[in-house]
Structures are given as structure tokens and as C-alpha cells.
Kinemage of the C-alpha trace (Angstrom):
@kinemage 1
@onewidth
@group {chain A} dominant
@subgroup {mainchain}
@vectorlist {calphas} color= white
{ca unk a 1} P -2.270 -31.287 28.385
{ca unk a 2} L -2.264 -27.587 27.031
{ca unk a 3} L -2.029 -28.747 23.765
{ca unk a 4} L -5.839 -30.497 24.254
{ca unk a 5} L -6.803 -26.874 25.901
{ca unk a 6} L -6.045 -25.024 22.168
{ca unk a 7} L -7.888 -27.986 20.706
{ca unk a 8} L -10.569 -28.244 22.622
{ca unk a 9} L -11.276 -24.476 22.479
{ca unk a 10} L -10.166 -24.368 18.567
{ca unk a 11} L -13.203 -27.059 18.174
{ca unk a 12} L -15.897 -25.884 20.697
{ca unk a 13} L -15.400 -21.732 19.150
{ca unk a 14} L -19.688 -22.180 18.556
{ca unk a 15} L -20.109 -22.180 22.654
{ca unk a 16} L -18.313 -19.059 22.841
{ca unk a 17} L -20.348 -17.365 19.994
{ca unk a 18} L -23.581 -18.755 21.177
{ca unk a 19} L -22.856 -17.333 24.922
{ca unk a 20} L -22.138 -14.047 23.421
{ca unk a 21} L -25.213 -14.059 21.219
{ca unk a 22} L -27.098 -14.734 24.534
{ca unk a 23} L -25.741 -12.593 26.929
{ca unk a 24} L -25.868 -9.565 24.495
{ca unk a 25} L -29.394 -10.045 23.879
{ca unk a 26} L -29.997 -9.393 28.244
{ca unk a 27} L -30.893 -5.504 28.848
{ca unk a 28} L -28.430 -5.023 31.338
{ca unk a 29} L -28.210 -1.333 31.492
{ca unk a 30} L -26.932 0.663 34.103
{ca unk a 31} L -28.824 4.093 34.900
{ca unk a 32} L -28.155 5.264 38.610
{ca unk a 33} L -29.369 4.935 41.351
{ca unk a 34} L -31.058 1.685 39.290
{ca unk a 35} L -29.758 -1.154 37.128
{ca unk a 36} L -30.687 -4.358 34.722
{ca unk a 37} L -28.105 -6.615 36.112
{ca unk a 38} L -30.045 -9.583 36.735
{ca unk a 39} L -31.882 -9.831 33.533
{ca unk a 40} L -28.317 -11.294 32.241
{ca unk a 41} L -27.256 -12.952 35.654
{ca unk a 42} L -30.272 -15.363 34.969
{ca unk a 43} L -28.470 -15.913 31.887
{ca unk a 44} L -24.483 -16.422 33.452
{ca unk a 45} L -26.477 -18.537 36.625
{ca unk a 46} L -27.842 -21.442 34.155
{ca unk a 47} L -23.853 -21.225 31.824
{ca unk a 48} L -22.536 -21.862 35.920
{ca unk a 49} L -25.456 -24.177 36.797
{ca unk a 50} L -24.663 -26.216 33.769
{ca unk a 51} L -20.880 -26.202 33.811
{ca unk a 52} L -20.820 -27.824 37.688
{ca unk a 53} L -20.421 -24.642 39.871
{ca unk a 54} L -21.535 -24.025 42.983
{ca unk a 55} L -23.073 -20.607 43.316
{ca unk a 56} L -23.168 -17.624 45.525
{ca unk a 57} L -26.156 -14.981 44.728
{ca unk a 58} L -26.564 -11.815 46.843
{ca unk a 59} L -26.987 -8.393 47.107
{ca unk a 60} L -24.361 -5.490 47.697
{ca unk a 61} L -26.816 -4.320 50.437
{ca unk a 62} L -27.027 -7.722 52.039
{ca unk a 63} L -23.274 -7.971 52.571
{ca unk a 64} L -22.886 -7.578 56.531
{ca unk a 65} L -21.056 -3.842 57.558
{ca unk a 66} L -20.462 -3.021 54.136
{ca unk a 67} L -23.388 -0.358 53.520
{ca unk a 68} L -21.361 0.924 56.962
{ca unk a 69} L -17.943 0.689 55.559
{ca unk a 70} L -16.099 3.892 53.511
{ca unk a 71} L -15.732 2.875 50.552
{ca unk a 72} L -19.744 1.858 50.146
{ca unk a 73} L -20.696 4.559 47.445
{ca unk a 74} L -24.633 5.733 48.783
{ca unk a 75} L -27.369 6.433 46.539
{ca unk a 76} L -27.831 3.176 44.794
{ca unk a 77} L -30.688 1.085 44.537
{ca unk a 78} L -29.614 -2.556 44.540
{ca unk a 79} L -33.139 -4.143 43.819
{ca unk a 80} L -32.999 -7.376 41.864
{ca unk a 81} L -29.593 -6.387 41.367
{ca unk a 82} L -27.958 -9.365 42.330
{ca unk a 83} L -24.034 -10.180 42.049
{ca unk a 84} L -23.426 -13.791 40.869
{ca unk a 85} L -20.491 -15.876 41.842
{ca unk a 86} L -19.655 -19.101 40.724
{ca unk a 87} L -16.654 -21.590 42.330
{ca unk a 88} L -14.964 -24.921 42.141
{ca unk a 89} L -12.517 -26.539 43.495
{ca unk a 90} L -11.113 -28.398 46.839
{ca unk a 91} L -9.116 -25.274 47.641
{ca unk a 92} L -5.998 -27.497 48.547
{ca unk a 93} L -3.627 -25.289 46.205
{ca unk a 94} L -3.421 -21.340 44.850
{ca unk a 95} L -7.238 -19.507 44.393
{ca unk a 96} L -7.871 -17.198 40.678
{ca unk a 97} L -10.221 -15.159 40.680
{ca unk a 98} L -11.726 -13.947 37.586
{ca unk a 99} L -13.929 -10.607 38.465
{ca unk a 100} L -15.950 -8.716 35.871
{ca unk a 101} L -19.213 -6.721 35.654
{ca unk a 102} L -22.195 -7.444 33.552
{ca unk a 103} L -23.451 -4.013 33.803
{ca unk a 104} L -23.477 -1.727 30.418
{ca unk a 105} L -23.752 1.695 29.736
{ca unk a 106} L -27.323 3.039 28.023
{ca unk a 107} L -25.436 3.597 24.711
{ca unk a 108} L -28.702 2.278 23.798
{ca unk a 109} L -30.055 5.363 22.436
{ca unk a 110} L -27.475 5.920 19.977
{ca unk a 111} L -27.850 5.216 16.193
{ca unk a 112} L -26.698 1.862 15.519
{ca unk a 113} L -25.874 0.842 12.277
{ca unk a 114} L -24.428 -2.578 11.823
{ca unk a 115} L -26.726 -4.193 14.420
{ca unk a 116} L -29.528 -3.140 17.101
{ca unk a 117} L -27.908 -2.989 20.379
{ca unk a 118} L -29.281 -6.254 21.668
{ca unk a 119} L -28.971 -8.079 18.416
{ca unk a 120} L -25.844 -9.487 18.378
{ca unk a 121} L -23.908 -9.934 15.433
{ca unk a 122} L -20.453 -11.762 13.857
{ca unk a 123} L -19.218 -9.748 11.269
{ca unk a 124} L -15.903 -10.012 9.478
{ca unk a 125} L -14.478 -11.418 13.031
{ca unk a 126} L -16.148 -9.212 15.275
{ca unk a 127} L -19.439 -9.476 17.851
{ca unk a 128} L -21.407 -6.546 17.602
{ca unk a 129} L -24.016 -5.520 20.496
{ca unk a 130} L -23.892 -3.519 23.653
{ca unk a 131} L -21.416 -4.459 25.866
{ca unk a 132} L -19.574 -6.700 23.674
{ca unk a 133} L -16.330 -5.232 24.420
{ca unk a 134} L -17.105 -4.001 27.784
{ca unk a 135} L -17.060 -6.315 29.330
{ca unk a 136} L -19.518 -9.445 28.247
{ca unk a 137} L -16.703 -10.842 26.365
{ca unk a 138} L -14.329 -10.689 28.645
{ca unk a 139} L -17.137 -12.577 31.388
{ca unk a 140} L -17.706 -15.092 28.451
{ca unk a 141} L -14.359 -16.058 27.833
{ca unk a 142} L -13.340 -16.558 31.738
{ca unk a 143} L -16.155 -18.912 31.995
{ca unk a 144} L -15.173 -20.898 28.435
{ca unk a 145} L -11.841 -20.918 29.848
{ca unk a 146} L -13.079 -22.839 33.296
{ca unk a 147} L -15.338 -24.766 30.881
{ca unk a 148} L -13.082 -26.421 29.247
{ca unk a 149} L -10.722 -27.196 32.416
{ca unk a 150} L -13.950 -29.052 33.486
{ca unk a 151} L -15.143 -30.821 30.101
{ca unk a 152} L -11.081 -32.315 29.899
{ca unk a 153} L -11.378 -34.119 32.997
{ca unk a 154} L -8.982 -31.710 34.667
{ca unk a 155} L -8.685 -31.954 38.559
{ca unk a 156} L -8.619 -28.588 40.477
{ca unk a 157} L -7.166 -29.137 43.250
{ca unk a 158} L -6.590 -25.390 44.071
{ca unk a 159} L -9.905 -23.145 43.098
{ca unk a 160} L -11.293 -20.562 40.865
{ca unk a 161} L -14.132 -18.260 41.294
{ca unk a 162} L -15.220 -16.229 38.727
{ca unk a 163} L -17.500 -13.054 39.895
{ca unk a 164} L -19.906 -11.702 37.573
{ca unk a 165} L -20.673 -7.975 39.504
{ca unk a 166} L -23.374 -5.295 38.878
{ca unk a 167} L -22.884 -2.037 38.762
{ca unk a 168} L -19.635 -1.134 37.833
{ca unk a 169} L -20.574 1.854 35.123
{ca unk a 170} L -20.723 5.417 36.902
{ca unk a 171} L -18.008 4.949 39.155
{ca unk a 172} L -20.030 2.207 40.842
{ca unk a 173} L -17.511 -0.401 41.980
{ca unk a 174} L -20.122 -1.523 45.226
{ca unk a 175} L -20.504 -4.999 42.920
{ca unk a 176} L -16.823 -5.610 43.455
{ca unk a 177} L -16.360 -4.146 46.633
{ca unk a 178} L -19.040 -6.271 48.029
{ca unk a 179} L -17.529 -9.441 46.745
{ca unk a 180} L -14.323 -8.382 48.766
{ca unk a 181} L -16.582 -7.614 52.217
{ca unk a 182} L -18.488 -10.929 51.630
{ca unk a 183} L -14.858 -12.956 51.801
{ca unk a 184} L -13.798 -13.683 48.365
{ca unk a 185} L -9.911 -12.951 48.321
{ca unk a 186} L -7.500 -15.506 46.876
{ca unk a 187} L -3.652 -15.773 45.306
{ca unk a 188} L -4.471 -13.338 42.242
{ca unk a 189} L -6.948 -11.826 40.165
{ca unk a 190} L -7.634 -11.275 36.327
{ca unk a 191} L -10.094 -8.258 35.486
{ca unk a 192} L -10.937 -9.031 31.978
{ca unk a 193} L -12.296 -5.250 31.088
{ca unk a 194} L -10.811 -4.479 27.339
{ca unk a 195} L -7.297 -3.822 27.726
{ca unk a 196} L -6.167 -4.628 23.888
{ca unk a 197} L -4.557 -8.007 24.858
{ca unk a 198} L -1.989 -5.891 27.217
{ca unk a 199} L -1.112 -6.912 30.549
{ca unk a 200} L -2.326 -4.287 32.706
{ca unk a 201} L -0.266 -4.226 36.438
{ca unk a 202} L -1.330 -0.839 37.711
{ca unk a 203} L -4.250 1.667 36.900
{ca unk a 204} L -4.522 5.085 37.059
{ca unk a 205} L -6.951 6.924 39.325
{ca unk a 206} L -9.638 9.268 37.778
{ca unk a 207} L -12.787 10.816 38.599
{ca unk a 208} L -15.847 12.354 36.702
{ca unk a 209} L -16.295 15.533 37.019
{ca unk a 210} L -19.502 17.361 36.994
{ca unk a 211} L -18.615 21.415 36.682
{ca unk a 212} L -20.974 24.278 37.334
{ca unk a 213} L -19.908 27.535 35.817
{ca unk a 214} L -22.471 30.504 36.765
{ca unk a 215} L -22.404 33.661 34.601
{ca unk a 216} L -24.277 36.443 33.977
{ca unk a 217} L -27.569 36.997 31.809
{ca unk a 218} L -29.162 38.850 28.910
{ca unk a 219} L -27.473 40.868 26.593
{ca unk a 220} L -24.036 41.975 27.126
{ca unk a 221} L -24.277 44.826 24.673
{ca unk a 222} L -27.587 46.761 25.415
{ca unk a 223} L -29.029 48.520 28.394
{ca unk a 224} L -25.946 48.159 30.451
{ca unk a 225} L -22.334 49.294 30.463
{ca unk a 226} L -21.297 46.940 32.917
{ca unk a 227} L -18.932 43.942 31.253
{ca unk a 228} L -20.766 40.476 31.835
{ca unk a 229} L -19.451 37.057 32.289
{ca unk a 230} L -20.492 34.473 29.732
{ca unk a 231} L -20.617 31.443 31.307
{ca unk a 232} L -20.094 29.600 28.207
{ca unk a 233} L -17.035 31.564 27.088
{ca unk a 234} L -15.971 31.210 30.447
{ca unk a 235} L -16.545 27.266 30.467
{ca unk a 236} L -14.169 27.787 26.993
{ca unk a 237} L -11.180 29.002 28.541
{ca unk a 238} L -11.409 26.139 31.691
{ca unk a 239} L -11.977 23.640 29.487
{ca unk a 240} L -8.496 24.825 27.333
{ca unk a 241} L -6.922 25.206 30.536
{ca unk a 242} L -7.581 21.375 31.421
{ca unk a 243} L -6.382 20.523 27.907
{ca unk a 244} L -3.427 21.998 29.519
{ca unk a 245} L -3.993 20.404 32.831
{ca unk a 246} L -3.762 17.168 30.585
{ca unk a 247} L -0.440 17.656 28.777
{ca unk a 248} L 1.341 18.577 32.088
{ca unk a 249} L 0.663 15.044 33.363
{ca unk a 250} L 1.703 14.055 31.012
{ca unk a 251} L 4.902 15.671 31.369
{ca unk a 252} L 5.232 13.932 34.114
{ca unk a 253} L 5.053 10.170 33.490
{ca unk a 254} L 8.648 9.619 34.089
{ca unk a 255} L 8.405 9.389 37.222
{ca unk a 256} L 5.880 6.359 37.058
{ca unk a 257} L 7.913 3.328 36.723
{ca unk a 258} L 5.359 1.437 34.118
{ca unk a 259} L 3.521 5.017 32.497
{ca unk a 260} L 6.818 6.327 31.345
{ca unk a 261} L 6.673 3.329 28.223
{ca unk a 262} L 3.280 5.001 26.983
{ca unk a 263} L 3.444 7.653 24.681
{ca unk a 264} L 0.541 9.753 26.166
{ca unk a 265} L -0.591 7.907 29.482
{ca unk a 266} L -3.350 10.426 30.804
{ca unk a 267} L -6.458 10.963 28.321
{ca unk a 268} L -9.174 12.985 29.501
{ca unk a 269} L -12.226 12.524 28.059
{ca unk a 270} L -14.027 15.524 27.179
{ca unk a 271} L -17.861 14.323 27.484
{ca unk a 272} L -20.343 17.310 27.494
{ca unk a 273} L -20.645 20.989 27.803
{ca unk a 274} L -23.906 22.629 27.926
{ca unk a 275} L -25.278 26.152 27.424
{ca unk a 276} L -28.527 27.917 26.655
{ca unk a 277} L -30.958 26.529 23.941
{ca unk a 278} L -31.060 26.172 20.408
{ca unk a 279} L -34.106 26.328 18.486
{ca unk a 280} L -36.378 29.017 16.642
{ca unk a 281} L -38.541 30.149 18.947
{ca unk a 282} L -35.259 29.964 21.942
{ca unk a 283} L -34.770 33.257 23.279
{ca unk a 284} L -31.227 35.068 21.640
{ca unk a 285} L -29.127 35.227 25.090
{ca unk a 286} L -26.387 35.583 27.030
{ca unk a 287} L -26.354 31.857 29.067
{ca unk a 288} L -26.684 32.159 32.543
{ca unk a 289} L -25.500 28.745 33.197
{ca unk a 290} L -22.841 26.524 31.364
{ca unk a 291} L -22.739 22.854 32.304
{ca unk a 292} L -19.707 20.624 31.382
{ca unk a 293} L -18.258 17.028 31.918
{ca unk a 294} L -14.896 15.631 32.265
{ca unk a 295} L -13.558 12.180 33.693
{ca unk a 296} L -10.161 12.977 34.657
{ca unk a 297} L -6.856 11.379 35.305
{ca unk a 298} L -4.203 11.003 37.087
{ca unk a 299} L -1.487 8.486 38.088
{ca unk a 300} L -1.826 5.781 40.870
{ca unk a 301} L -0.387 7.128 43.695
{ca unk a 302} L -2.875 10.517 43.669
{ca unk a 303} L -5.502 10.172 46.508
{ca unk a 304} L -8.574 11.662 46.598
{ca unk a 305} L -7.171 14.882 48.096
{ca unk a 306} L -3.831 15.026 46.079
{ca unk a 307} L -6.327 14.367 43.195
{ca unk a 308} L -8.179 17.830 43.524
{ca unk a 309} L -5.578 19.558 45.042
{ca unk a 310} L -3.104 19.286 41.519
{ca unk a 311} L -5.940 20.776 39.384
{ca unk a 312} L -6.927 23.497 41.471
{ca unk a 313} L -2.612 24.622 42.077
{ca unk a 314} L -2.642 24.004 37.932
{ca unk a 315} L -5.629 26.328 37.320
{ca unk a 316} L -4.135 29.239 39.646
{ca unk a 317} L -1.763 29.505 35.904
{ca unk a 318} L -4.634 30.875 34.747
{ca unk a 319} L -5.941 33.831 36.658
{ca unk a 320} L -8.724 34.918 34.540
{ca unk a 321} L -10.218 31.695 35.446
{ca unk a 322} L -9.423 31.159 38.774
{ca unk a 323} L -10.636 34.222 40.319
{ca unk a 324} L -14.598 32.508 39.569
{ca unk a 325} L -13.532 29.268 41.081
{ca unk a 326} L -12.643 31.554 44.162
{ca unk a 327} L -15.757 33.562 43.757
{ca unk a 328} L -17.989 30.325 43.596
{ca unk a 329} L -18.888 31.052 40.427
{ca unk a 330} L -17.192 27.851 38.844
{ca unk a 331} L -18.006 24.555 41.009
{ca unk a 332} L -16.198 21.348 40.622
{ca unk a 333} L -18.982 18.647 41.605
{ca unk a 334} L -17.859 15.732 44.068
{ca unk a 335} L -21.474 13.692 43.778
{ca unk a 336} L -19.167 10.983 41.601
{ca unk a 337} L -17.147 8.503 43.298
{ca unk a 338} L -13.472 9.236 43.122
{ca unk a 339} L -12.160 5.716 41.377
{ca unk a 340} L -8.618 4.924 43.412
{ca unk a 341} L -5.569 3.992 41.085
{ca unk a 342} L -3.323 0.580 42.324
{ca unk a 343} L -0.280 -0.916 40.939
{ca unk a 344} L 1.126 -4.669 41.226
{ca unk a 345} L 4.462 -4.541 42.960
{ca unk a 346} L 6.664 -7.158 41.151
{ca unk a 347} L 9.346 -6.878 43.647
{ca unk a 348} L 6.467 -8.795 46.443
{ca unk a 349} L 5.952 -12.304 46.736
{ca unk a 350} L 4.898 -14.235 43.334
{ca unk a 351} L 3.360 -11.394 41.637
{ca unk a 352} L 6.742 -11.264 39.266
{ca unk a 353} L 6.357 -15.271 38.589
{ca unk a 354} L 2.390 -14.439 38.049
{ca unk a 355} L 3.014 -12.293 35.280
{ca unk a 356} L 5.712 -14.168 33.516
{ca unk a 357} L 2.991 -17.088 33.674
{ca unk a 358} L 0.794 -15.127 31.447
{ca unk a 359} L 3.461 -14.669 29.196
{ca unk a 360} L 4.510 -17.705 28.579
{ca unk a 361} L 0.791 -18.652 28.486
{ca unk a 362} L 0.315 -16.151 25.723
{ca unk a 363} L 2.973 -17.492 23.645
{ca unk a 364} L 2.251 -21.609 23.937
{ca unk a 365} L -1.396 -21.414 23.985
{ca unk a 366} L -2.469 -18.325 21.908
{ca unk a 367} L 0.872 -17.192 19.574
{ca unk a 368} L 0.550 -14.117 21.302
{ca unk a 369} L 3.703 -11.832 22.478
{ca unk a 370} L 1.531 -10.166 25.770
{ca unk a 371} L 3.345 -6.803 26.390
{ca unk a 372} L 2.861 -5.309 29.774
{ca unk a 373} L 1.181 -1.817 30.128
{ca unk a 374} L -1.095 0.224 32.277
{ca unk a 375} L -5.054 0.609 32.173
{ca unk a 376} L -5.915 4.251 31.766
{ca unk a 377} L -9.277 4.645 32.565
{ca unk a 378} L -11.594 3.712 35.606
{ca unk a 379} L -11.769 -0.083 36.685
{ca unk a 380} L -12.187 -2.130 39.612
{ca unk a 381} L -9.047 -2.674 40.115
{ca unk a 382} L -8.500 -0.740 43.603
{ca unk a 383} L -11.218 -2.659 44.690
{ca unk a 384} L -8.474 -5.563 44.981
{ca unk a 385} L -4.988 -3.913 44.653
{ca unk a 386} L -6.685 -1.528 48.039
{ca unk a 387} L -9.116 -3.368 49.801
{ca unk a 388} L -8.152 -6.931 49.475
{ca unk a 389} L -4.557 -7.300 49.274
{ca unk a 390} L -4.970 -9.608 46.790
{ca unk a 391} L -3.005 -9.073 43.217
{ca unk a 392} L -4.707 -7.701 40.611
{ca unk a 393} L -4.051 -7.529 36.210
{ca unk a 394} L -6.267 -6.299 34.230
{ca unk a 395} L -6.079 -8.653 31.027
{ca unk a 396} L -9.062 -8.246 28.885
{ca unk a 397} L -9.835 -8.217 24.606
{ca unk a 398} L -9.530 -5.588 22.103
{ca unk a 399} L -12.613 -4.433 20.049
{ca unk a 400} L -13.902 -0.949 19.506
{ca unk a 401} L -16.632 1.730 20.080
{ca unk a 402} L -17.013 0.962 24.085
{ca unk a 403} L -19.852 3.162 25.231
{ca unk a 404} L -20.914 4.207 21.582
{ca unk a 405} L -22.753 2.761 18.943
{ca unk a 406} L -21.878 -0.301 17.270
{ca unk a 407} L -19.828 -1.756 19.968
{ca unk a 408} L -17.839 -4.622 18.827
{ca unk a 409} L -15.410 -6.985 20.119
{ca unk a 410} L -12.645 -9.202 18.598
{ca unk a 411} L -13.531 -12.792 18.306
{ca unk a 412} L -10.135 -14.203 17.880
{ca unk a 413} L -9.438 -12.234 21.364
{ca unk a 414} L -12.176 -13.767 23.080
{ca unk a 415} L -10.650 -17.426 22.045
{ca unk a 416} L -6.933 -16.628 22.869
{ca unk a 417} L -7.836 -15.338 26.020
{ca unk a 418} L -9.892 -18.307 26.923
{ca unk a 419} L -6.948 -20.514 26.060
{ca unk a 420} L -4.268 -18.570 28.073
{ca unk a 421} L -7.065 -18.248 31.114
{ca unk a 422} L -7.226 -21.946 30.806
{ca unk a 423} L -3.597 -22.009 31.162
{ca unk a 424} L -3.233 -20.071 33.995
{ca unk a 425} L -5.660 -22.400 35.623
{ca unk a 426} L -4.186 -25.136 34.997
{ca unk a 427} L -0.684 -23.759 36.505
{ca unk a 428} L -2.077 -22.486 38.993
{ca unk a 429} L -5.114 -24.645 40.276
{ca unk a 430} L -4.194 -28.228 39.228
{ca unk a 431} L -0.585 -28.505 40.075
């Protein structure tokens, strides 16, 4: 029978490009508090509609206690901003989930080159458009991969659900979360966000941060004796001591069972620093004010307090700096949710026999030698691994330029994942 899944999808590639083509072309931007979602859930709605699902369609907000719970993140806006969850099955055997988010990031406004953002294109192999890679594809090829358990007659006697969740982007997570509080748990569950084709069984936790750094103003050489504080020098010197920051946890990754295999497992991304104004008729000043941005790492295990706690014991290296963080004149931000870290235990229950599933999966069904890793930036996987107790992997497609121009994602990903999705189903829901 899984040699009729590769054909089937080998024959039926056009669905896969056509759903991509479609999906792309939905504005389904993400700018808190407000979102696009459902312009492209009207899209997924009809592909489950069509394919034999039945359907769950609500919002966050009208999930009961969960605007009440702790881990609701406040200040969004969830009008007609709908999370969209498909299902089949009789439920008789083991339950997949397949969760993703069909919110995108406004990279929008950058210059595209090889397409316009919601022009999707196939080029050399690749689909081009906003939120190809993260994470349309990975939605697309869940759903092809159900598809085509459906269109070859295939009983499920277990069931699947896949969960196509808003606002994700910005540290949302209340999409997922939601689908947790509303009931939806079962035996495991495959995030498809872009992992490279890696198996992905734990996640680091991270958090954006938002710093203030307060100075002093006007010029530092005339009228005054008095030695100021440049905020943007100042910004300078915290942002090297973070590089630092960075390469200590590094340091430290062999103490973290999966982390210790990757060469450099904490990345921060340096985002934005702003100070003063540039133009000819901008005043020539000292800046009073330097504004910078930095989503942060850290291994699983680090809670929320543990998380801030590190950095600020790190910093105290670096006395010339930390003497304004205890003055107030350098403010770490905490407005952004802090994004929990989660790991699958392979010593509990099947997870082990899970994973060695999609291996062999990979190998029969897609020629593919999966190798098992960790996903180093913010997902939804907590949301599960946390909240739900049910197993989590994050097993998504390569591609390129996430949150950038000129997105892209790799077609021959998108097929080979729908083929070893369809496998797992079929192991897991029809047996």
C-alpha cells in the first residue's frame, strides 16, 4: 500500500502546486493586536470541505476559561480571526495531529525581486511568496498527505486532525493554545514549521526582547565639563556583551542531551537598534534615547525566571554596563510573551517507536535519511510538550529567506513530506 502513496503523490504533484499558488495569494498577515488569518482559512475550509472533513471553526476568545487561564497572552484582537480544524476518522485506534499556523509576518514591505509577495511562483524547484516556507507549505503538505489517504480508499480507523491556527508570529501561540483548551489532544503531534527535513524532539525557549537604554543629550563636548552617557555607544557595548552572552551558551550545550550534536545551538538574532535621526535638516546630537531588539535563547529547561535571571548574572561581567541596568537607565522590556522550550522524552511510552516510524518512513517513502535535531527558534511546540501532554516533533521543509524578501520553499520537500506524513498515517491511523 505505501508504494501507491509515492505514486499517487508522484502523479497528483499539480494539487500540491496549485494549493500553494492559492494559499500564497491570501493576505494573511499578522500585525498585533490584529491579524488576516481568515482571508486564507476561507481558502484551507473549502481544500477540508472538499477532501471529506468535518470541521471545527472558532475563535481563541470563544474557547471557555481560556481568556482566564495563564498562559492566554492579552492584548490581541481575535476578530474574524478564526482557527480552522479539520478531522476524520472513527477514533477506534491512535489520534495525529498535524498543527500549524497560517499566520505570516508583514515581510510585505520588503523589496521583492523574484516575485510580489502574494504572487506565487515555481522557480528552478522552489515556491516563492510570503509564507511559503513558514509555514503554508508545511499546512499544504499535511493536508495532501491526508488527501491522498482518503482518495486511495484507505480506512482510518484511528483519526487525524490537522489544525490550521492564527496567530502564531509575535510570540502569539493563543491559536495553538486554544486548540489545546477547546479538547484537541491525541497520541502525537507533527508541527510542520521549516525545520530543514530534521526531526526536531525538543525546542529551545527564547524571548524577544525590547531594550530601552536612556542617555544623556546634546553635545558632549561644549558648554559642559561633565562626561555624558551616549545612549547609543552605550547600547554598543550591551549589545557586544550579549554577543558574549551568546557564545557562553553556547559553551554550555553539553549538558543538553540532543544540543550537544549542533555545532552552535543558540543564535540570537540581532533585529534592530535605533538612535537619533538621519537626514539634512536632523539636528547634529548626542541621542537621548537608543532603542534595540533581540529574540534570545536559551535551552529547554530555562523558565521564564531562570531565563532573565542568566542574562542579568552574565551582564554583572561587565560593570560599565551594568551599573545603568541598576540605575534604570537600561530596561529590558517584558511586553513579549516569553515562548517556553519542551523536549520529547524517548525513554516514555511510544515516543522512541514514534520517531523511529518517521525514520523508516523517510527512507521507504521519500529516500530520505531523517537525522534527529533540535528547533532553535520560537514554535508552538510548548503549547503541546507543556500544556497537553501530548508528544510533540517538529518536522517541517527546508527553503530560505523566512521573514525576508523572496521567501521560498523547496518543492521536492513539500512532496517527501507529504509521502512520509501519509505514512505515518497509515501506521498509525489504519492499523
Amino acid at each position: 500500500m505505501k508504494e501507491k502513496i509515492i505514486e499517487y503523490i508522484d502523479n497528483n504533484k499539480k494539487w500540491i502546486i496549485d494549493s500553494m499558488m492559492k494559499i500564497i495569494s491570501a493576505n494573511t498577515i499578522n500585525t498585533p493586536p490584529y491579524g488576516n488569518e481568515n482571508n486564507g482559512q476561507k481558502i484551507i475550509e473549502k481544500i477540508f470541505k472538499n477532501i471529506g472533513l468535518e470541521i471545527d471553526r472558532f475563535s481563541p476568545d470563544e474557547v471557555s476559561g481560556f481568556k482566564d487561564s495563564k498562559v492566554y497572552l492579552k492584548g490581541r484582537d481575535y476578530t474574524n480571526r478564526d482557527n480552522l480544524v479539520g478531522f476524520i476518522g472513527k477514533g477506534e485506534k491512535k489520534t495525529l495531529i498535524f498543527n500549524g499556523h497560517i499566520d505570516t509576518v508583514p515581510s510585505h514591505v520588503f523589496k521583492w525581486t523574484k516575485t510580489k509577495p502574494f504572487d506565487a511562483k515555481l522557480i528552478d524547484g522552489k515556491i516563492y511568496g510570503l509564507g511559503a516556507c513558514d509555514m503554508k507549505g508545511g499546512i499544504i503538505s499535511s493536508i495532501f498527505a491526508l488527501k491522498t489517504i482518503i482518495d486511495l480508499d484507505i480506512l482510518i480507523k484511528g483519526k487525524v486532525i490537522i489544525e490550521s491556527v492564527v496567530d502564531e508570529e509575535f510570540g502569539g501561540a493563543n491559536g495553538s493554545l486554544a486548540c489545546v483548551k477547546r479538547g484537541y489532544t491525541g497520541d502525537f503531534v507533527v508541527i510542520p514549521e521549516p525545520s530543514v527535513m530534521k526531526i526536531c524532539i525538543s525546542n529551545v525557549s527564547s524571548r524577544l526582547m525590547e531594550i530601552k537604554i536612556t542617555g544623556d543629550k546634546g553635545l558632549m563636548y561644549a558648554g559642559t565639563n561633565v562626561e555624558g552617557v551616549n545612549s547609543m555607544l552605550l547600547g554598543a557595548g550591551l549589545i557586544i556583551a550579549l554577543k558574549d552572552y551568546e557564545n557562553f551558551l553556547n559553551s554550555l550545550k553539553d549538558k543538553h542531551d540532543i544540543y550537544k550534536r549542533i555545532d552552535k545551538p543558540i543564535k540570537f538574532l540581532f533585529s534592530d537598534i535605533k538612535a537619533g535621526e538621519i537626514g539634512p535638516d536632523k539636528i547634529l546630537t548626542t541621542p537621548e534615547e537608543c532603542l534595540v531588539r533581540i529574540y534570545m535563547m536559551n535551552y529547554p529547561d530555562v523558565n521564564k525566571s531562570k531565563f532573565n535571571d542568566m542574562m542579568l548574572s552574565f551582564l554583572k561581567n561587565y560593570p560599565s554596563i551594568y551599573k545603568y541596568i541598576e540605575d534604570g537607565s537600561v530596561v529590558f522590556s517584558e511586553k513579549h510573551r516569553f515562548i517556553e522550550g519542551g523536549v520529547l522524552d524517548l525513554t516514555v511510552g511510544n515516543n522512541k517507536d514514534f520517531i523511529n516510524k518517521i525514520i523508516e518512513n523517510g527512507k521507504k517513502l521519500a529516500n530520505r535519511e531523517l537525522e534527529i535535531s533540535a528547533m532553535l527558534g520560537g514554535t508552538d511546540f510548548f503549547a503541546f510538550s507543556n500544556y497537553s501532554n501530548t508528544p510533540v516533533v517538529v518536522l517541517g521543509p527546508g527553503g530560505g529567506n523566512c521573514h525576508a524578501a523572496d521567501e521560498y520553499v523547496n518543492l521536492e520537500d513539500l512532496l517527501d513530506l507529504s509521502k512520509i506524513y501519509a505514512g505515518l498515517i497509515y501506521d498509525y491511523c489504519q492499523t
